[in-house]
C-alpha positions, 0 to 999 in steps of 0.5 A: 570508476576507471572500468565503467568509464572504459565500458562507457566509451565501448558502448557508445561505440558499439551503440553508434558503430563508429569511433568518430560517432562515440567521440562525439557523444562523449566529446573527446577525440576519435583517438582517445576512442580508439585507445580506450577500446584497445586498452579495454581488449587488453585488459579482458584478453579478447577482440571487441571489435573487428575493424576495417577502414570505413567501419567497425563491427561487433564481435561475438565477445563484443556482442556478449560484453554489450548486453551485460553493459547495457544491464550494469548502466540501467542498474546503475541509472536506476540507483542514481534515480532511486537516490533522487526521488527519496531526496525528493519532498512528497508533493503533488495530488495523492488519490486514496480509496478507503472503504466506508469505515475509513470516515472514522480513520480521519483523524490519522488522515488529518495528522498526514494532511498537517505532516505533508502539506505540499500533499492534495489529498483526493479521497473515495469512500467506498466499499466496492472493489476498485480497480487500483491501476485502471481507475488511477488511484496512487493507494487503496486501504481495505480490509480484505485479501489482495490478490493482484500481481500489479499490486504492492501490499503492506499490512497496517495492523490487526484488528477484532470487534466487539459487541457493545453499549452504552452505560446508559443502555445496560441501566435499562437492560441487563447485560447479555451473558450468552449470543443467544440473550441477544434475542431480547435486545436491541441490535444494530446492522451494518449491510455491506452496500456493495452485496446487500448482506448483513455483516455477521456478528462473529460470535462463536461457542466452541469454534460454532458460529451462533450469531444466527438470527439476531435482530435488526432493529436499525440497518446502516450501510456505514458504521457511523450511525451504529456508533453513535445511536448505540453512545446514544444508548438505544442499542447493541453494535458490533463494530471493529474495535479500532472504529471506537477505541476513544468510546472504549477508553472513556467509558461510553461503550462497553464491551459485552460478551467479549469471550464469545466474539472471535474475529481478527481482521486485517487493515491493509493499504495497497499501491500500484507495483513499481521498483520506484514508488513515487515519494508521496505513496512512500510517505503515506504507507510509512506514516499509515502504519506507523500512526494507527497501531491497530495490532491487537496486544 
C-alpha cells in the first residue's frame, strides 16, 4: 500500500508537472510531494524527475514509470468497479430477443420475472438476425452459430427432435415404422418466416438424409399451433424435444421413428462484449442456464 500511495503522488505530479499542483489534488503540502518523490527515486535507483526553480519535467525513467502507473491504477480502478457492480442488485429494464419458439420458454421466463422483480423485462419474438449492439438488445437467445467478435456467448444446452403424435392419433393410424410410411400420414410444417423454407424433418438412414418430399397437410411460421393440433390428435409434428417435455412426460405425445431422427442443436443466448457486464445480463445468462437443463442425457 505504502508503494501505491508513493506511485500515486508521483503520477499527480507528472500529471499536473508540478508539486504545488500534485499537493493540491491530494491535499497534502508541496513538501510532503516533494519527499515523497525523492524517497520513490531512492527506492528504484533512478531520477524521475528533473528539476529546476520554476518547473519540473519527466525523465526517461520518469516517462516509462508513468505508463506503467497509469495501467496498474486503471486495473485497479477497474477491480474496485468489477467489485461494486456484483454488489449490485440487478435492476432496470432488460431487453431480450428470442426466436419464435422461445413462446414456449415463458415458464423459464416467468420464474426470472418472480426471481428479479426490480427487472422490466422488454421482449421480441422473432426469427430474423437481429443486430445485438446496434438495436440495443441487453441479450439475444437463438439456436444457431454466432460469429460476431462484439459478442459474448454461453452455450444454455442441447437439444434433438423428435417426431410425434398423440395417442389419440395413432388409434386411428398405425404408427410409422420407416420415413418413408410418412407418405400416408399427416404432417405438420413449420416455415421459417425469415426464409420461407420448410424446416427439414432430420430423419436419416445410414447417415442419408430420407426426410425428402413429406406432406404439408398444414404449414406454421411458429411451433405453437403444431403442438398443439398434433395433442389434438390430427397429425404428425417434428418439433425440438425441449418444446414438449411435459406433453412428453404425460403421455399426450409420443415419439415415433426415434431411431431415424438425428439432430442436435444448440440453445444459445448472446450479450454485447464487455469486461463489465451489467448485474442484470449477468443474472439472466446465470439463471437461463441453470433453470432449462436442455443437455440431452
Amino acid at each position: 500500500m505504502d508503494s501505491l500511495s508513493a506511485l500515486n503522488v508521483f503520477m499527480r505530479a507528472a500529471e499536473t508537472r508540478s508539486f504545488v499542483g500534485a499537493s493540491r489534488r491530494l491535499g497534502v503540502s508541496p513538501s510532503a510531494v516533494g519527499k515523497s518523490i525523492a524517497r520513490l527515486e531512492e527506492r528504484l535507483g533512478a531520477r524521475l524527475f528533473n528539476r529546476n526553480t520554476r518547473s519540473i519535467a519527466l525523465t526517461a525513467e520518469g516517462e516509462r514509470l508513468l505508463e506503467r502507473c497509469r495501467r496498474i491504477f486503471a486495473e485497479v480502478e477497474a477491480a474496485t468497479r468489477d467489485m461494486s457492480l456484483s454488489q449490485e442488485a440487478p435492476r432496470g429494464r432488460l431487453r431480450v430477443s428470442l426466436p419464435l419458439v422461445g413462446m414456449l420458454l415463458m415458464p423459464t421466463l416467468s420464474a426470472f420475472m418472480r426471481a428479479y422483480p426490480a427487472l422490466t423485462l422488454e421482449l421480441d419474438f422473432t426469427d430474423r438476425i437481429v443486430d445485438v449492439v446496434e438495436e440495443g438488445f441487453d441479450a439475444v437467445v437463438r439456436t444457431g452459430k454466432v460469429s460476431d467478435s462484439r459478442l459474448m456467448t454461453r452455450t444454455l444446452g442441447a437439444f434433438e427432435h423428435r417426431v410425434v403424435g398423440s395417442p389419440a392419433y395413432f388409434e386411428r393410424m398405425e404408427e410409422p415404422a420407416t420415413p418413408e410410411d410418412l407418405a400416408a400420414h399427416v404432417c405438420f410444417q413449420h416455415r421459417f418466416p425469415s426464409t420461407g423454407k420448410f424446416e427439414p424433418w432430420p430423419l436419416y438412414r445410414d447417415g442419408v438424409f430420407v426426410g425428402n418430399d413429406l406432406p404439408a397437410s398444414l404449414i406454421a411460421s411458429t411451433l405453437e399451433p403444431l403442438i398443439y393440433l398434433a395433442e389434438q390428435g390430427q397429425g404428425l409434428a417434428c418439433v425440438p424435444t425441449f418444446t414438449i417435455r411435459p406433453q412428453l412426460a404425460s403421455g399426450a405425445l409420443k415419439p415415433v421413428l426415434t431411431p431415424f431422427v438425428a439432430s442436435v442443436g444448440k440453445l444459445r443466448v448472446v450479450w454485447p462484449s464487455s469486461r463489465h457486464p451489467m448485474p442484470k445480463v449477468r443474472a439472466f445468462v446465470d439463471f437461463m442456464a441453470a433453470e432449462l437443463a436442455l443437455s440431452e442425457r
